[in-house]
N, CA, C and O of each residue as an XYZ file, in Angstrom:
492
protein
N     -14.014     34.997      6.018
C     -13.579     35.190      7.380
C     -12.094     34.853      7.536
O     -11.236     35.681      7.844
N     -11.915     33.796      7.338
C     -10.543     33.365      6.906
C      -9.447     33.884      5.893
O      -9.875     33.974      4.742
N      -8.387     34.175      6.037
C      -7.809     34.336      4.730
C      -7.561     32.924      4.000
O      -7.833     31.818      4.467
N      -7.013     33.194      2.811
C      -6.427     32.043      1.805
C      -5.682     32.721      0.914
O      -6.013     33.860      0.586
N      -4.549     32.100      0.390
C      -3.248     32.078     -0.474
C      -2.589     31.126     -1.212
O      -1.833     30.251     -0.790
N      -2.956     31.375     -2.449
C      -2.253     30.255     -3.298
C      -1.206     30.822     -4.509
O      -1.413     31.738     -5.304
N      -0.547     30.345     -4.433
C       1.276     30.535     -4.833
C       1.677     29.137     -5.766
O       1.804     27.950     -5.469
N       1.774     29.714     -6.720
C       2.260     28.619     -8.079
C       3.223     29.431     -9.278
O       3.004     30.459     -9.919
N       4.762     28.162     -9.263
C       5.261     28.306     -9.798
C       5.433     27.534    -10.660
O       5.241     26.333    -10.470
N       5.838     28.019    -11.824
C       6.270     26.871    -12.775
C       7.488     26.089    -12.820
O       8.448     26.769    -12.456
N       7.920     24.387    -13.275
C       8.850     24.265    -11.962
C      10.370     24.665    -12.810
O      11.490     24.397    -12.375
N      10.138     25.211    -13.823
C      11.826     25.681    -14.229
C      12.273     26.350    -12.792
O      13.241     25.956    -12.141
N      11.549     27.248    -12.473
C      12.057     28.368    -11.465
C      11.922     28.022    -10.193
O      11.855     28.897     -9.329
N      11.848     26.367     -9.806
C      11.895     25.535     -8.985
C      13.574     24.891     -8.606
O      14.055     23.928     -9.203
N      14.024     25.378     -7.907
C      15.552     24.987     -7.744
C      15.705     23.902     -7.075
O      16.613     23.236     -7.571
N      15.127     23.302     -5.970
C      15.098     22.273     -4.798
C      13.780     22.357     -4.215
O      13.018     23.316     -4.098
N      13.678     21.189     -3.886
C      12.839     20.857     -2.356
C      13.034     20.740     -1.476
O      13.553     19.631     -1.342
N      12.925     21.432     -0.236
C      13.331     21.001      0.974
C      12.234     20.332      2.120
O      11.119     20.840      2.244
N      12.492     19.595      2.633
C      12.276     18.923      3.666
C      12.234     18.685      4.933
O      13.081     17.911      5.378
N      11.080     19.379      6.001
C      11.546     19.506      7.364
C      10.691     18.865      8.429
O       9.725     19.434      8.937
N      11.042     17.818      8.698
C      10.127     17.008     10.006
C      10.634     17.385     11.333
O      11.759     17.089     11.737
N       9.553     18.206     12.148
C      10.250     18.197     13.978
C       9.218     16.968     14.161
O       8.903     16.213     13.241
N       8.747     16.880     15.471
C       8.424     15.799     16.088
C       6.805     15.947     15.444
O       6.374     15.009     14.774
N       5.856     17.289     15.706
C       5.159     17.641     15.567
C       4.597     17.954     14.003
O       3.510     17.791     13.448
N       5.810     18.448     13.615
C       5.260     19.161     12.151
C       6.400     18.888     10.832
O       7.622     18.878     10.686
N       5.230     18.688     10.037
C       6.021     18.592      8.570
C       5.604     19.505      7.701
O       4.426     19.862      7.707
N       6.521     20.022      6.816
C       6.535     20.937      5.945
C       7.294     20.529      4.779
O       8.188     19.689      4.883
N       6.974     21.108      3.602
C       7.360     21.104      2.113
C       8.054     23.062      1.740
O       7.355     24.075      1.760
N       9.171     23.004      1.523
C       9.325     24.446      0.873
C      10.318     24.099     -0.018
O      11.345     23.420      0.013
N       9.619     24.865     -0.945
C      10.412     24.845     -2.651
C      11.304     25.635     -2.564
O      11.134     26.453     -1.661
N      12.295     25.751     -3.189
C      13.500     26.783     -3.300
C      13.400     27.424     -4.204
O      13.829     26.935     -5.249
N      12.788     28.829     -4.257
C      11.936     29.213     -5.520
C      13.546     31.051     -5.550
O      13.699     31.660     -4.491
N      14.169     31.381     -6.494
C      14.797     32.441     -6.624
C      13.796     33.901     -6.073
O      12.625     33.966     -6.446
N      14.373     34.972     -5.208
C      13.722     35.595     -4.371
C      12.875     34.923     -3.707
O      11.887     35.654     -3.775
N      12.690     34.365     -3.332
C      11.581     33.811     -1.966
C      12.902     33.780     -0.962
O      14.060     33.373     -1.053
N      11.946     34.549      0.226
C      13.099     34.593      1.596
C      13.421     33.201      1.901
O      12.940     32.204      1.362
N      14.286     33.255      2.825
C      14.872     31.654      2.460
C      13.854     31.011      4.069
O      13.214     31.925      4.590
N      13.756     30.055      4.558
C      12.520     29.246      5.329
C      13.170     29.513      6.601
O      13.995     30.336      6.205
N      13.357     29.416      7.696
C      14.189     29.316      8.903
C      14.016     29.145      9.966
O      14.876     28.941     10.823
N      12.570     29.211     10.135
C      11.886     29.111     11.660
C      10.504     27.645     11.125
O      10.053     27.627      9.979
N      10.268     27.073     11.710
C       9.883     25.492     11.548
C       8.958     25.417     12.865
O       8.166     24.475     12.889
N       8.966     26.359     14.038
C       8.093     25.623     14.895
C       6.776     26.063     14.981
O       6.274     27.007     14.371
N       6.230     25.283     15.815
C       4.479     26.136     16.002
C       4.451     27.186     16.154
O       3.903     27.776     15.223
N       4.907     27.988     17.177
C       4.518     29.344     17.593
C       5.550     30.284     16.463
O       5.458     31.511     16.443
N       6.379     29.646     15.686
C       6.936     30.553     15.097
C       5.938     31.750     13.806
O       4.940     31.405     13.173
N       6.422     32.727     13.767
C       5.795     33.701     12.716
C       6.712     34.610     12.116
O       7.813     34.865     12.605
N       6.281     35.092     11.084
C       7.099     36.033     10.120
C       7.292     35.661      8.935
O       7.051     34.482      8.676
N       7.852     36.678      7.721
C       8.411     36.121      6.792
C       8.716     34.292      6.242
O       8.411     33.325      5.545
N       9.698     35.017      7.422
C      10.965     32.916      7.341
C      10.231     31.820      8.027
O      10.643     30.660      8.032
N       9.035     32.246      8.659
C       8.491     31.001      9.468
C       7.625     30.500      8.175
O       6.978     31.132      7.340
N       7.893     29.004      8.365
C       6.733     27.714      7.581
C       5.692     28.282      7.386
O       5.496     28.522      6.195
N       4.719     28.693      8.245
C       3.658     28.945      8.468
C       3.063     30.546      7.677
O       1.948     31.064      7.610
N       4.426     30.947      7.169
C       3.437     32.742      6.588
C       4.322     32.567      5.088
O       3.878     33.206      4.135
N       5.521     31.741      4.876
C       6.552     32.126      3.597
C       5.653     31.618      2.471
O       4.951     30.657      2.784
N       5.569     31.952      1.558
C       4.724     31.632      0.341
C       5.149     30.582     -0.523
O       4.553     30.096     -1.484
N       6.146     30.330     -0.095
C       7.037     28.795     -0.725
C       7.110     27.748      0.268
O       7.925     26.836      0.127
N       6.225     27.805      1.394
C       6.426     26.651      2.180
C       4.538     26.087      2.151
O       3.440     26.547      1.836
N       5.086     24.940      2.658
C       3.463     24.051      2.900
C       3.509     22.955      3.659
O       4.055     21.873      3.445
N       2.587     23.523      5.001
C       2.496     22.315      6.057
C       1.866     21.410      5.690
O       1.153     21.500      4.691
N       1.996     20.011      6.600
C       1.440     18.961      5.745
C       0.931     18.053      6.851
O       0.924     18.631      7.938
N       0.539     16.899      6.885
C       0.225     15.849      7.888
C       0.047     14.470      6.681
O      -0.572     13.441      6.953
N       0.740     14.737      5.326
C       0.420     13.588      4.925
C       1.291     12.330      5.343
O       2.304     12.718      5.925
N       1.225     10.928      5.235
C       1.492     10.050      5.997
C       2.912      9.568      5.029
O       3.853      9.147      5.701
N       3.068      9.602      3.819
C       3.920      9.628      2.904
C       4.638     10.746      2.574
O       4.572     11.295      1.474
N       5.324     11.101      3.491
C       6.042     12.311      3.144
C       6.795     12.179      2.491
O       6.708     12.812      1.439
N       7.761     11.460      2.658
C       9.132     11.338      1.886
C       8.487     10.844      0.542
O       9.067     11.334     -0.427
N       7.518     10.067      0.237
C       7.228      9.632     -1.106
C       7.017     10.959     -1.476
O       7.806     11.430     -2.295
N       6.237     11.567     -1.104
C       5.858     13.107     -1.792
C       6.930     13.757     -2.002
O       6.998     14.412     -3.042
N       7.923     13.750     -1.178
C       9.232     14.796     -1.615
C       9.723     14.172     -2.732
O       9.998     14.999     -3.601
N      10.018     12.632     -3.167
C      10.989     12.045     -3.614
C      10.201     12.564     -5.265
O      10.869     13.078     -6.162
N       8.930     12.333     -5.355
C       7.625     12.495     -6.318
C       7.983     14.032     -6.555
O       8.807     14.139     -7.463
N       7.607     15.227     -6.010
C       8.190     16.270     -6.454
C       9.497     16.470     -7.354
O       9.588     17.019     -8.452
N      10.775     15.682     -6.333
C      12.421     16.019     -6.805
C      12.239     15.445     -8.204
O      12.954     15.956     -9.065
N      11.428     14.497     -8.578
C      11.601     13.524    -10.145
C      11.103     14.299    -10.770
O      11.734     14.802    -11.700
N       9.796     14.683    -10.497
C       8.851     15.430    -11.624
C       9.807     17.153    -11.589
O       9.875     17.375    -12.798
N      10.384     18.150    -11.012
C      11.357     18.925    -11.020
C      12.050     18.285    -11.911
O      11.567     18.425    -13.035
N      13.477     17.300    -11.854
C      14.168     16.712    -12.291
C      13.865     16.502    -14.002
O      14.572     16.914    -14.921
N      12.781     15.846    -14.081
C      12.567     15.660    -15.595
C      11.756     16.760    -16.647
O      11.598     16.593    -17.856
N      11.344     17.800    -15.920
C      11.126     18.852    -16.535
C      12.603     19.319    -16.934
O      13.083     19.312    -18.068
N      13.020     19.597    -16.118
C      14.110     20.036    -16.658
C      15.295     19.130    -17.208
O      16.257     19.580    -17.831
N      15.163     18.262    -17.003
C      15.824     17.519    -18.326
C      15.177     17.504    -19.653
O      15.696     17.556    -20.768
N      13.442     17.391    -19.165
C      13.310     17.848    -21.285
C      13.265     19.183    -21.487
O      12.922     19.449    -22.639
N      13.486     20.146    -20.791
C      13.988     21.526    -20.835
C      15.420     21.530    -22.006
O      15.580     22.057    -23.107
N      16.109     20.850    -21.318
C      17.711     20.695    -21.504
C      17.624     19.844    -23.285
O      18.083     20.216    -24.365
N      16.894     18.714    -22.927
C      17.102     18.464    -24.539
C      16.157     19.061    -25.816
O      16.333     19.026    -27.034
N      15.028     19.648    -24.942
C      14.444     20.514    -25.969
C      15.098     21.630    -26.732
O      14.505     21.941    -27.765
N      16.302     22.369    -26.422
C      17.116     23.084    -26.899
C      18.366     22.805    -27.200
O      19.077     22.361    -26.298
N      18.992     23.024    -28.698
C      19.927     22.374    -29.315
C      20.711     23.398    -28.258
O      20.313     24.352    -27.590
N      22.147     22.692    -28.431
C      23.466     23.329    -28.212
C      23.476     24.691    -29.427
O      23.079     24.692    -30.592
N      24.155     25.884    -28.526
C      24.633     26.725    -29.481
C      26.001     26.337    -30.582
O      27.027     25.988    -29.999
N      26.038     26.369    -31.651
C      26.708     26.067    -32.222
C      27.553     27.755    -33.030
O      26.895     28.471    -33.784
N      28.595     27.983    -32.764
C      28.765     29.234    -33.427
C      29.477     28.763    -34.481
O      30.249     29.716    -34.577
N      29.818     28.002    -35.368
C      29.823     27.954    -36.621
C      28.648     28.124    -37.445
O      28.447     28.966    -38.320
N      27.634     26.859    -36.878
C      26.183     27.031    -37.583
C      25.747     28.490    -37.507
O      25.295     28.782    -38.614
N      25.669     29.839    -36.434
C      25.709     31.198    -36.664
C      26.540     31.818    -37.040
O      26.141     32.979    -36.957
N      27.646     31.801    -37.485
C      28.351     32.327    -38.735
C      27.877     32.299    -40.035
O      27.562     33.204    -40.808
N      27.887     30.672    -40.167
C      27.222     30.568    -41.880
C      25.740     31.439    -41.881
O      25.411     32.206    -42.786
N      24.822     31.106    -40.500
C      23.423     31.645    -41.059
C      24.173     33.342    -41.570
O      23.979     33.866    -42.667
N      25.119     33.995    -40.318
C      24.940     35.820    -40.833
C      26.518     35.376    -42.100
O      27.572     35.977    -41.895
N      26.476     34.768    -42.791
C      27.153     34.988    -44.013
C      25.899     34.576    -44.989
O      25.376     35.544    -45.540
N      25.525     33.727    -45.188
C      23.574     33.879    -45.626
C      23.387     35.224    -45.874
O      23.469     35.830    -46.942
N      23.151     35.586    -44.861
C      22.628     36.604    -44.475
C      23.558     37.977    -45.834
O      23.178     38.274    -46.967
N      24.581     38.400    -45.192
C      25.620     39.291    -45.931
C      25.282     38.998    -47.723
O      25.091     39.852    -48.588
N      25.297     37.548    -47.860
C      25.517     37.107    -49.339
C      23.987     37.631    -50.080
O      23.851     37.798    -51.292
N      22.797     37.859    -48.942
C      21.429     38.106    -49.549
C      21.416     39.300    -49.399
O      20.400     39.809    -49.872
N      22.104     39.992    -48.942
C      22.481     41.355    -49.104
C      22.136     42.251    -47.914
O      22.215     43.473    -48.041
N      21.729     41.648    -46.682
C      20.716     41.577    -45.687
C      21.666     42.650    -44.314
O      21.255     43.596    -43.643
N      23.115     41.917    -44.348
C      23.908     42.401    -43.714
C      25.125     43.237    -44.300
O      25.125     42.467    -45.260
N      26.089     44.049    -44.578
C      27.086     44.685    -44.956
C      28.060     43.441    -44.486
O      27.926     42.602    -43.596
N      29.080     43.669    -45.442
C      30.437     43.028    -44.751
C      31.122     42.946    -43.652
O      31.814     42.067    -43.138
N      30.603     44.753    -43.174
C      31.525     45.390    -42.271
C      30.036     44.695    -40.593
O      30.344     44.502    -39.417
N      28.928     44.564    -41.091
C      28.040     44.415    -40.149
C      28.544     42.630    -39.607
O      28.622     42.234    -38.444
N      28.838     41.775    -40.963
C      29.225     40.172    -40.750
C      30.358     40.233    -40.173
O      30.398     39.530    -39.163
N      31.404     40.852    -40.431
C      32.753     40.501    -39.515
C      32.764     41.162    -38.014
O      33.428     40.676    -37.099
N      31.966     42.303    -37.877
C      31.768     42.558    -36.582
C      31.156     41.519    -35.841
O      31.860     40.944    -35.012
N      29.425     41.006    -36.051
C      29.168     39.902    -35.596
C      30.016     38.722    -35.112
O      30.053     38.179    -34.008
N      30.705     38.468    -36.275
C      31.968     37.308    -36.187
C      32.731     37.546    -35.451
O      33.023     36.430    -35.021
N      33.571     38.531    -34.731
C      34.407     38.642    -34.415
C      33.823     38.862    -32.749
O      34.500     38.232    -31.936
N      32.835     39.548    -32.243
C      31.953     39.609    -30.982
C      32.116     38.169    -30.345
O      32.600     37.810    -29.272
N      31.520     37.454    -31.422
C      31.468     35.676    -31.062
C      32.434     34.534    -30.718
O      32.355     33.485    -30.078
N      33.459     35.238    -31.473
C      34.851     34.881    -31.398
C      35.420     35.836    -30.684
O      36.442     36.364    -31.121
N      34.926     36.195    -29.581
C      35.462     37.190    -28.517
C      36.796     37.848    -29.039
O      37.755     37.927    -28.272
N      36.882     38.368    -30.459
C      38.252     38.874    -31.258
C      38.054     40.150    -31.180
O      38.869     40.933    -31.668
């Protein structure tokens, strides 16, 4: 009889949390890339941008709000910090030597390694 909608992202593609208390109502909306951006906050509001229909927002009545936001921003936060150290720095020396490897196993032409090289070295 009712509808229902559930919307999950994973939180790389989680940019911010935002935070909106009127007197009446609290809401949670994630800052998710393409999601319309939030803009209307009150009861009677509707549409797209209102709290109440955007697929990145979520009304709330819990009594700890701000703990919940602060609890979101960390757990965001440290995903993507072991995001960040899970992947080495590019190193373009270390990819030179691998495509000279490469050339010396016969894998690449000369003319294929110095092109590479030189792309990288924006030459």
């Amino acid at each position: 009889m009712f509808g229902k909608q559930l919307n999950s992202w994973e939180y790389h593609v989680v940019s911010g949390v935002e935070a909106k208390q009127t007197m009446t109502t609290k809401s949670i909306v994630l800052q998710i890339p393409g999601a319309p951006p939030v803009t209307k906050f009150g009861r009677l509001d509707n549409g797209p941008q209102s709290v109440w229909e955007a697929p990145n927002a979520l009304m709330t009545n819990i009594s700890n709000f701000a703990g919940i936001i602060e609890t979101l921003r960390r757990i965001i936060d440290e995903h993507r910090n072991s995001q960040a150290q899970a992947q080495p720095p590019f190193d373009p020396v270390v990819q030179i030597q691998r495509w000279a490897a490469l050339r010396d196993q016969g894998l690449l032409t000369d003319e294929e390694f110095q092109h590479q090289k030189r792309k990288l070295l924006g030459m």
